[in-house]
N, C-alpha and C positions, 0 to 999 in steps of 0.2 A: 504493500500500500504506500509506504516511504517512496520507494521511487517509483510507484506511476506518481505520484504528487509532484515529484521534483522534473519528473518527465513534463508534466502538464505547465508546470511553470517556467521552465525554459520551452515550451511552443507556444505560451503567451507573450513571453516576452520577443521571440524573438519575429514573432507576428505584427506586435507593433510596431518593432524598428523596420519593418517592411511596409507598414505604411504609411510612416511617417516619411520616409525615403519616395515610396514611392506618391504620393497624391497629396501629401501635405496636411493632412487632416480629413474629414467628414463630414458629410453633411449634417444640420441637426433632425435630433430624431424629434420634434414638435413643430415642425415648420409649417405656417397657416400657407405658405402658397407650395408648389408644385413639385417639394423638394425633392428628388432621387435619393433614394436610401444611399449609406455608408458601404462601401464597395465590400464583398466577401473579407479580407482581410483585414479592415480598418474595424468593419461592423464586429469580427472575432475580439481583436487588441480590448474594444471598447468596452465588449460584454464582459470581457477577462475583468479587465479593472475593476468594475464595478462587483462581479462577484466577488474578488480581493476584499474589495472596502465592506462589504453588506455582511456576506458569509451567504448568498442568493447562489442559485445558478446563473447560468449568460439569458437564459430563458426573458421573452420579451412579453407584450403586451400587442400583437399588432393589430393596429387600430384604423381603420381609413375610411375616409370623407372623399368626396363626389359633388360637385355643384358646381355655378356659373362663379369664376373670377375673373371673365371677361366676357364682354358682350353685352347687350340689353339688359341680363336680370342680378350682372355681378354686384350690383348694391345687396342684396340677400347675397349669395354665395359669399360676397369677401367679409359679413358680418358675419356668418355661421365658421368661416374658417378661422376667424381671429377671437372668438367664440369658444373656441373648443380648442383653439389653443392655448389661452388663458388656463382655460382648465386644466390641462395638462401638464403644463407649467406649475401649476399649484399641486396637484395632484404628486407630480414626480418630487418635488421639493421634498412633500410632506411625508417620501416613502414610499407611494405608487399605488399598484391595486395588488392588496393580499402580500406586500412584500416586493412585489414584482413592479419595474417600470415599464410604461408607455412607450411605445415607437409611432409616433402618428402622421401620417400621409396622407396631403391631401390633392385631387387630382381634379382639374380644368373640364366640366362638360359642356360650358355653352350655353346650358339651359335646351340641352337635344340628346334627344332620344338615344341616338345612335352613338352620337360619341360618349355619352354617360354609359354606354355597356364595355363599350373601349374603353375607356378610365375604368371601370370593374374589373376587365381582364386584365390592366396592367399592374392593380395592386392587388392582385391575387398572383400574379406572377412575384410582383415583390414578399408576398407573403402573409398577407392581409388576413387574420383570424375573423374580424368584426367589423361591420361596416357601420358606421355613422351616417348615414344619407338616406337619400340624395337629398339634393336642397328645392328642388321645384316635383310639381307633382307628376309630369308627363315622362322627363326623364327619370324619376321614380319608380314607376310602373315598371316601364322596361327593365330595370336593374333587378326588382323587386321577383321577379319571372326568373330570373339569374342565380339570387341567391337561395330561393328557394329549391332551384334542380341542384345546388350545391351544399345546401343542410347548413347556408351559415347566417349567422344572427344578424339581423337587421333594426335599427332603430332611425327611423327619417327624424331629423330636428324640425323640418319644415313643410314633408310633403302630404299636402291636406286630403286629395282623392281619398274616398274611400280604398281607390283601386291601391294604391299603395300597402295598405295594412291586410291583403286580401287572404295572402298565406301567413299559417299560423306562425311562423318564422319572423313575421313583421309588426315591428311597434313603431307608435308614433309619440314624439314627445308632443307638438303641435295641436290645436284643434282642425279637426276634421272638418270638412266642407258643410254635410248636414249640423254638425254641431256647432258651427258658424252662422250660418241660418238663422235657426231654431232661436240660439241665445242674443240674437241681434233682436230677433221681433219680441224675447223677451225683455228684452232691456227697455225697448223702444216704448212696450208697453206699459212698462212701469215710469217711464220719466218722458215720456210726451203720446200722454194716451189722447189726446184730443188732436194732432196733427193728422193735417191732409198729405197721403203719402205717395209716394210715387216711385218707382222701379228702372234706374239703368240699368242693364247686365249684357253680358257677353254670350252669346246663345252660342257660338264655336266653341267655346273652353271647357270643360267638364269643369275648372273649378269655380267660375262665374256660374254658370246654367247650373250644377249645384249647389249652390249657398241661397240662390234667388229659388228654387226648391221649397228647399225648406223653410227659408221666411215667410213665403208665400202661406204653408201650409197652420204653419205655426200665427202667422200674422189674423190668420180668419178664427183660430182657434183664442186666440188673446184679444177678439176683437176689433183689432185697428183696421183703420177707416184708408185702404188701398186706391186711390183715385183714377192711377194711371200705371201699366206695368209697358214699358217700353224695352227695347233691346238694340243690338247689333253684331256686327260679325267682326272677325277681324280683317277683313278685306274692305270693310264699310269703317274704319276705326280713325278717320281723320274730320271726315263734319256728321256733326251731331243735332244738326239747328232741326231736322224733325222731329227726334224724338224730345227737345228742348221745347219745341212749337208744341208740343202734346202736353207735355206734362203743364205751360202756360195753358193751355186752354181747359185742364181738368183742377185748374185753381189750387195748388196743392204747394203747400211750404214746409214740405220736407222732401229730402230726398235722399233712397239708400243708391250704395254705388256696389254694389259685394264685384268688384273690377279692382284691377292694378294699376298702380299710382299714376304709370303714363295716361293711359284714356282719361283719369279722372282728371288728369293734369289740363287737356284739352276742353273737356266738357268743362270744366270750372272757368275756364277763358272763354271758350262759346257763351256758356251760358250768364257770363259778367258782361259780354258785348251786347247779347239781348235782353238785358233788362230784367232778367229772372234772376230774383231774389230769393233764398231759400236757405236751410239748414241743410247740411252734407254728413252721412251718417257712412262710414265701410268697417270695411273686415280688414284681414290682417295685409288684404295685398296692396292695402293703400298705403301701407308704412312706407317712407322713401320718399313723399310726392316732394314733401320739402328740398331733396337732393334733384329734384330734374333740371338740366342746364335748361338757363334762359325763361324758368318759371316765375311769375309774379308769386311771391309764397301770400302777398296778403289778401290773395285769390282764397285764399285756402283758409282764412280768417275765422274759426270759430265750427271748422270741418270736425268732427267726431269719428272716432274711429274703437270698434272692440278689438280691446289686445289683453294676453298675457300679463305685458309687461309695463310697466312706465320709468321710464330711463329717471325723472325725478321723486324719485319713492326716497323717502328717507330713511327706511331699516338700512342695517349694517351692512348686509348683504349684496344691496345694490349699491350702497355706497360705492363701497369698497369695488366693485366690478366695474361699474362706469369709472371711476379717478382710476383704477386699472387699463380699463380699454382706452378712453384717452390719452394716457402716458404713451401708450404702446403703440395706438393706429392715427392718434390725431383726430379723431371723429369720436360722436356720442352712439354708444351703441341702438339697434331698433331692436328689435324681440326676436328678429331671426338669432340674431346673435346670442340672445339669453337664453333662446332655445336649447342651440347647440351646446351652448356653456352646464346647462341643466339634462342636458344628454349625455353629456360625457361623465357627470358624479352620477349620474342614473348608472350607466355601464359597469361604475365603480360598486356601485351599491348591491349590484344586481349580483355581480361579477362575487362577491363579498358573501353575500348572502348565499351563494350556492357552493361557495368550498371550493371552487376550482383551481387550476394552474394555466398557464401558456404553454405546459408540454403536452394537455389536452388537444385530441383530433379538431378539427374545425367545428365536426356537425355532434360531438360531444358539446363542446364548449354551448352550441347553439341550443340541444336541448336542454341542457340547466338552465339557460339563459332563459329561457318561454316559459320556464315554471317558475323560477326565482324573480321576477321581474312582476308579476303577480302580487306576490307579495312584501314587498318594499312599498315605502312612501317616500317619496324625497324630497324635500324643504329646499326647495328652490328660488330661482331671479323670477320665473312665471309662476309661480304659487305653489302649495299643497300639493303634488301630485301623486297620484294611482295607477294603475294600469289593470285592465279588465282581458280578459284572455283572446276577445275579438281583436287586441292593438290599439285601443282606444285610449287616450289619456282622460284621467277626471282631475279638471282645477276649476278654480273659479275667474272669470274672466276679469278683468277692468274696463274701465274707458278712459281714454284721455281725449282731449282736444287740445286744437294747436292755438296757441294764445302769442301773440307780438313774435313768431315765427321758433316758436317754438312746441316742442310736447310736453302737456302741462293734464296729469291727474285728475279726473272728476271725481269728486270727494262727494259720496253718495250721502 
């Protein structure tokens, strides 16, 4: 036993000096953007060291994320990666999950389908145990069909389709499109039950044409008074003056948007040029309008939105995670981010609760993970959270509205 030990420490060591010779160092293992893992030999040296200093094995944690950090939707994708990598950072600090640290990868899809299954394959090539995504719901789907012929654990921070959570392999930190719905016409009903309402949605999207669903169904159920339900495509997504001319002419001073911050960004300009004046009510894909280049934000003056999260909440918690994310990324986080950041102590919780290790098979790791994940609570940036065996998360939502160009808490 004496000397395989001494065996073992003279091919750590001399692993190192081969890659410090050769590459100069390694990538890091928590990097919010597209980092490539630490080459065969650097990755060994590292793991070495680290068993050294703990008394751990080289055994990792591998961890990987999916989503837009460029393109149209990389406002979500680059909050969910810097999100979870906070976490991680905190996480490995404090000793890891179970003893063991995190390696986390996160990989570019665009916000498409196709490339999000590419970015799957290529961190399962790297070595990927757990997947943390996707971050939008269509290129969700698609992954989602992936990791389930693969038996590996899935938790979306952000992807709301039903169709996301559809195998029992997949959980969602996020609220779901019907449960988006449903608690907006509750909301709506409980704090402007006498408003004339009125309906934008995106009839192409499954996640728009879902949310406007169940409002709809829920809205007749809580009584509110629907004046005008109007829609459009994404091929139609530039003038809006008829379905603006509708909802004027059904007299109605409110209006939901269950749509992403772009269109809402337009319609708010359309609809400030014609003279319609009104209350702006969305869901989670209006987080961002405030960031669209060349947007008037005091367009958006008094706009409400259901979310998770409200970046000025005063517990410790969020404190401490906003002056964290702003040191780090220079921007205030939106709730995708608090998502991911609440996905990944979920992972730990879960991970924790069921006894496992990282020398666990993939689709081992995945079935404790489905049962242990059940039951855990996690005391989270988006609230109280649960998890029901459908994939489903239970918290309680908030609202905030945007006040002198900012997001600001409505204090029920």
């Amino acid at each position: 036993m004496k000397m395989k030990k001494l065996m073992a420490l003279m091919l750590t060591g001399m692993l190192a000096v081969g890659a410090l010779a050769g590459c100069g160092g390694s990538s890091s293992s928590s990097s919010g953007e597209s980092a490539a893992p630490a080459d065969g030999a650097g990755a060994e040296a590292e793991a070495g060291a680290e068993a050294e200093e703990t008394g751990s094995t080289d055994a990792k944690w591998m961890i990987g994320e999916i989503g837009p950090i460029t393109g149209g939707a990389a406002i979500y994708g680059l909050d969910v990666a810097h999100g979870a990598e906070l976490a991680v950072k905190e996480i490995n600090e404090a000793g890891g999950i179970g003893g063991y640290q995190i390696e986390y990868k996160y990989e570019d899809d665009e916000h498409d389908a196709e490339k999000s299954v590419n970015a799957y394959n290529t961190l399962k090539d790297w070595g990927m145990q757990i997947l943390l995504g996707t971050v939008t719901s269509t290129p969700c789907t698609a992954v989602a069909a992936e990791t389930a012929n693969d038996q590996m654990f899935q938790l979306t921070p952000s992807g709301s389709s039903l169709d996301c959570i559809a195998n029992d392999n997949c959980f969602a930190v996020c609220f779901n499109d019907p449960q988006q719905g449903a608690k907006s016409a509750q909301y709506i009903a409980s704090h402007f039950a006498d408003a004339k309402i009125a309906t934008i949605y995106d009839s192409s999207t499954p996640y728009s044409a879902g949310i406007e669903a169940t409002f709809e169904a829920e809205a007749e159920t809580q009584g509110l008074n629907v004046v005008a339900k109007t829609s459009f495509t994404v091929d139609s997504a530039t003038d809006f003056s008829a379905q603006i001319q509708q909802i004027k002419d059904a007299g109605a001073d409110f209006v939901f948007l269950p749509i992403y911050y772009t269109e809402a960004s337009i319609i708010l300009q359309q609809a400030a040029d014609a003279g319609l004046a009104v209350t702006y009510f969305g869901c989670d894909g209006m987080d961002g309008i405030l960031g669209v280049e060349n947007f008037d934000t005091s367009l958006a003056e008094g706009l409400m939105l259901l979310t998770p999260f409200a970046a000025d909440a005063t517990d410790d918690l969020t404190v401490n995670f906003v002056t964290n994310f702003k040191e780090a990324y220079g921007n205030t986080p939106n709730q995708f981010g608090a998502d991911a950041y609440d996905g990944m102590y979920a992972l730990k919780a879960a991970i924790e609760a069921a006894g496992i290790t990282p020398d666990a098979s993939t689709a081992d790791i995945c079935e404790a993970l489905k049962a242990s994940i059940q039951t855990i609570s996690v005391e989270g940036l988006t609230g109280t959270i649960t998890w029901a065996a459908s994939g489903e998360p239970d918290k309680e939502p908030k609202a905030v509205k945007i006040e002198g160009g900012n997001y600001v808490s409505i204090e029920d």
